[in-house]
C-alpha positions in Angstrom: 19.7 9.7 1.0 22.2 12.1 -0.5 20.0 15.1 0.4 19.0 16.2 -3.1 15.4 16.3 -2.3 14.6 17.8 -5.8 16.0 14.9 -7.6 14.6 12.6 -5.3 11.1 13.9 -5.8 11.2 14.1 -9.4 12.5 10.1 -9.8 9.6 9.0 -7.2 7.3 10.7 -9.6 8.7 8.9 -12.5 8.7 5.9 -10.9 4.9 6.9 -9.9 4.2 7.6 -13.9 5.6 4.5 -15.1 4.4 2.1 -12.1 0.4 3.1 -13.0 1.1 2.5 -16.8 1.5 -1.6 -15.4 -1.6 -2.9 -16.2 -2.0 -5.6 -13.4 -0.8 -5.7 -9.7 1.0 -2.6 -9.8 -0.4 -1.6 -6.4 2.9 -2.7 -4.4 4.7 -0.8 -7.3 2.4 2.6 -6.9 2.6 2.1 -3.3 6.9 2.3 -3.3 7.2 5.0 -5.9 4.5 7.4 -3.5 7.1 6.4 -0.3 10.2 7.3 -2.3 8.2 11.1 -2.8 6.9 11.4 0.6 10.2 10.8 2.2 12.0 13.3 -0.1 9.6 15.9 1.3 9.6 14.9 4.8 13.8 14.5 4.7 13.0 18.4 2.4 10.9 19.5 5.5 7.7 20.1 3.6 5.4 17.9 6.0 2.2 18.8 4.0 3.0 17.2 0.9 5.1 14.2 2.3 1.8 13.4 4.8 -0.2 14.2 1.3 1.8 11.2 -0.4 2.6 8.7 2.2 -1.5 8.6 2.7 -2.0 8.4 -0.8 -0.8 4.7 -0.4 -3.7 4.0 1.6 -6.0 4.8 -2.3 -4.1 1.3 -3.5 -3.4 -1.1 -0.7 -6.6 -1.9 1.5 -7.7 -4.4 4.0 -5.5 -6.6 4.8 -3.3 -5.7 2.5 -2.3 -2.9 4.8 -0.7 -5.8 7.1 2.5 -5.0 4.3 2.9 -1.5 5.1 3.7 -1.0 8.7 6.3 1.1 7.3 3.6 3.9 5.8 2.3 4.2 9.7 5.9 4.8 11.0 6.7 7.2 8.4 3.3 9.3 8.7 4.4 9.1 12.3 7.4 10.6 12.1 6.5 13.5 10.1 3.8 14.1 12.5 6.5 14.1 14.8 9.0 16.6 13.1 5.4 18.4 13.6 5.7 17.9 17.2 2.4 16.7 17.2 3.3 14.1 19.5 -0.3 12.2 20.1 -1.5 11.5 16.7 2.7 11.0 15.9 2.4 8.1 18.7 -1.2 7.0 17.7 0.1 5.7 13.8 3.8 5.0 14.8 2.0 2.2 17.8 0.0 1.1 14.7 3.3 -0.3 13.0 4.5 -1.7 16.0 1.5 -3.5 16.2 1.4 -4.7 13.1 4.9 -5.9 13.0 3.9 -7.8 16.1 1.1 -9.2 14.4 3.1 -10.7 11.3 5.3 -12.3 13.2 3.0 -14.4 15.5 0.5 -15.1 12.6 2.7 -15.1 9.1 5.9 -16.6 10.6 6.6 -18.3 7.4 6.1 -14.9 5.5 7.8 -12.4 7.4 10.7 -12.2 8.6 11.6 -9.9 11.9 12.5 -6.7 10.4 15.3 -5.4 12.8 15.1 -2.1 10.6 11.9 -0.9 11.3 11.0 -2.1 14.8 14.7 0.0 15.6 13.0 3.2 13.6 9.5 2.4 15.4 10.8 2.4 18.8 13.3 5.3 18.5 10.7 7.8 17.1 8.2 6.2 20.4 11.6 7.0 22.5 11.6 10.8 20.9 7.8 11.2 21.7 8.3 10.2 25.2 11.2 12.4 25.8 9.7 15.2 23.6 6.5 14.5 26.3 8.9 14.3 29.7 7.5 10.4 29.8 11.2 9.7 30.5 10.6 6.4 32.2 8.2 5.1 28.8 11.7 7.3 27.2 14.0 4.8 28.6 12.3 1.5 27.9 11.8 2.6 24.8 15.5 3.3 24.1 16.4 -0.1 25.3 14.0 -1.8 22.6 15.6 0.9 20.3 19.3 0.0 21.1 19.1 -4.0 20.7 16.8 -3.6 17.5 19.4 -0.9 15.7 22.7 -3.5 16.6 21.0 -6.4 14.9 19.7 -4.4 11.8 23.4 -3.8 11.5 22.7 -0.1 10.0 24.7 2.8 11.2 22.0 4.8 9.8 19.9 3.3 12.5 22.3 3.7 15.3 23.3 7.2 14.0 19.2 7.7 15.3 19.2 5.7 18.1 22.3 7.8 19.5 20.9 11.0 18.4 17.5 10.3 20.6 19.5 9.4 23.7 21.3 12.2 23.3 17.7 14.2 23.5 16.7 11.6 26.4 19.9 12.3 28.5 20.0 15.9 28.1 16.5 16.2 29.2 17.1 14.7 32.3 20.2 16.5 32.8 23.1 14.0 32.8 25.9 15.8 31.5 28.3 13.0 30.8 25.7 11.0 29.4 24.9 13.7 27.1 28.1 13.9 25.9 28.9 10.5 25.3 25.8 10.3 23.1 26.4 13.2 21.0 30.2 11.9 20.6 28.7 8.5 18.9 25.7 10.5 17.3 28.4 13.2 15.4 30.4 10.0 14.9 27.9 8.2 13.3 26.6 10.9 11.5 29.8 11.2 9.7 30.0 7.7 8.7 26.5 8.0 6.9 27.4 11.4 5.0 30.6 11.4 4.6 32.8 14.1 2.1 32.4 11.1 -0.7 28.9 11.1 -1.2 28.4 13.5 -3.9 31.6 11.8 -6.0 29.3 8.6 -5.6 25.9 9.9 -6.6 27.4 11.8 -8.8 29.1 8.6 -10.5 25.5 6.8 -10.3 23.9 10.0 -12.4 26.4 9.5 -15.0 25.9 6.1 -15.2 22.0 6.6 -15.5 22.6 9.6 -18.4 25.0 7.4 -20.2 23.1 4.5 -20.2 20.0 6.7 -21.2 22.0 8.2 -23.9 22.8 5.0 -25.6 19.2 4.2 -25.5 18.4 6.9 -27.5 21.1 6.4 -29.8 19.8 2.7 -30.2 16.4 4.4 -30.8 18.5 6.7 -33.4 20.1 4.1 -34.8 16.5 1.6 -35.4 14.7 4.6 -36.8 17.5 5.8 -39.0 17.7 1.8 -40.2 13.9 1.3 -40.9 13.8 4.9 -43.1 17.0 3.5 -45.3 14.9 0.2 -45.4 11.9 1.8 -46.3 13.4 3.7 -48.9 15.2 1.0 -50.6 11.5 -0.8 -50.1 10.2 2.4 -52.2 13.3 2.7 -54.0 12.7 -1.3 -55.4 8.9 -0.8 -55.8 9.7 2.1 -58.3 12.2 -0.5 -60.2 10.1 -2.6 -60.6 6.8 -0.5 -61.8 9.4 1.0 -64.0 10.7 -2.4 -65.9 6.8 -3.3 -65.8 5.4 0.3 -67.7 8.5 -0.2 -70.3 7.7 -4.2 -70.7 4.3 -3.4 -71.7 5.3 -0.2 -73.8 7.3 -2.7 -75.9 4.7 -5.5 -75.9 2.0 -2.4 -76.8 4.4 -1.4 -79.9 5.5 -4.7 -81.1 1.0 -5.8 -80.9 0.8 -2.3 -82.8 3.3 -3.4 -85.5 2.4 -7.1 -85.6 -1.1 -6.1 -86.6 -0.1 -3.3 -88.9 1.8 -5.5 -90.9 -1.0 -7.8 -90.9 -3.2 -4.8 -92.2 -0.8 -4.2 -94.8 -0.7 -7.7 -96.0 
């Protein structure tokens, strides 16, 4: 979210590393920690390897399983659309939707309406149908987009919305329109990523090394503990053999004179 798509790559991978070491139903585990890397690529513009991990997801959640991970369709989607390929983009991205729609007429009880992803699902159809001059599909879309981005209450999902009508009203040439998106798009935009987001990732990183640090000084600490204790261990074992090989030194001289005496008498 910060844009520092090496960092983001390299703690999805670690997340990856430790989610397979969990030896039973880690798949919704795996399954996150290969999202967190395919989004740092596709956010990175490296569509190859984020379509390479967001598909490796389908290796651990099968069947009906797959009824939990409309998300993994949108976000194949939308790199294919970054690709501009806008048919196979629409093909998975429809596949979410229908999903979504799917969960909540048969698992009410289980799923909630996710305002978040339906407003992410219907702004990347919106984009295709623009990107495709289906402006009429473009602005039905948009409306779904618009009433599904309010209620998720996210500006990062208004910040899209605006930036697709923008693309929508352009392409059909209404000037004021136009404008009036891009204003709430640049506005938006700025909210998200503001000039204090590096001072707050920033403070999380040295939070994270800190506490890692005092870990390892625990570990320090426990290692440096059990040595002392197994050398005073060794130290009280050597005591001890040492009081034993003098007691029976003294019981093997004070035999030795008892019978010698006994010799002499």
């Amino acid at each position: 979210d910060f844009e520092n798509f090496s960092k983001g790559v390299y703690y999805g991978k670690k997340a990856l590393t430790l989610a397979q070491k969990i030896p039973k139903n880690n798949a919704g585990y795996i399954s996150g920690a290969l999202n967190a890397i395919a989004i740092n690529y596709d956010d990175w513009e490296k569509p190859e390897q984020a379509l390479y991990y967001h598909k490796q997801v389908f290796n651990y959640i099968k069947g009906k399983d797959t009824l939990t991970i409309d998300h993994t369709y949108n976000n194949i989607g939308n790199t294919l659309l970054k690709q501009k390929k806008y048919k196979e983009a629409e093909r998975w991205i429809k596949t979410a939707v229908a999903i979504g729609e799917y969960n909540e007429k048969h698992n009410p009880d289980r799923y909630d309406i996710d305002f978040y992803s339906k407003a992410t699902n219907y702004t990347n159809l919106a984009v295709i149908a623009t990107k495709t001059n289906n402006l009429k599909a473009a602005e039905e879309f948009l409306q779904k987009a618009k009433g599904y981005s309010a209620k998720s209450q996210s500006a990062e999902k208004l910040r899209d919305y605006y930036r697709a009508e923008y693309e929508f009203n352009k392409q059909r040439k209404d000037l004021e329109k136009t404008v009036e998106s891009q204003e709430q798009y640049i506005k938006l935009r700025d909210s998200v990523f503001n000039k204090n987001r590096d001072k707050s990732f920033l403070e999380i990183e040295a939070k994270y090394q800190n506490e890692k640090k005092e870990k390892e000084l625990l570990k320090s600490k426990v290692a440096i503990a059990k040595n002392e204790l197994e050398l005073k261990k060794k130290n009280t074992q050597s005591i001890i053999l040492l009081i034993t090989i003098i007691a029976l030194l003294i019981i093997t001289i004070l035999v030795y004179r008892q019978q010698k005496l006994k010799n002499s008498q």
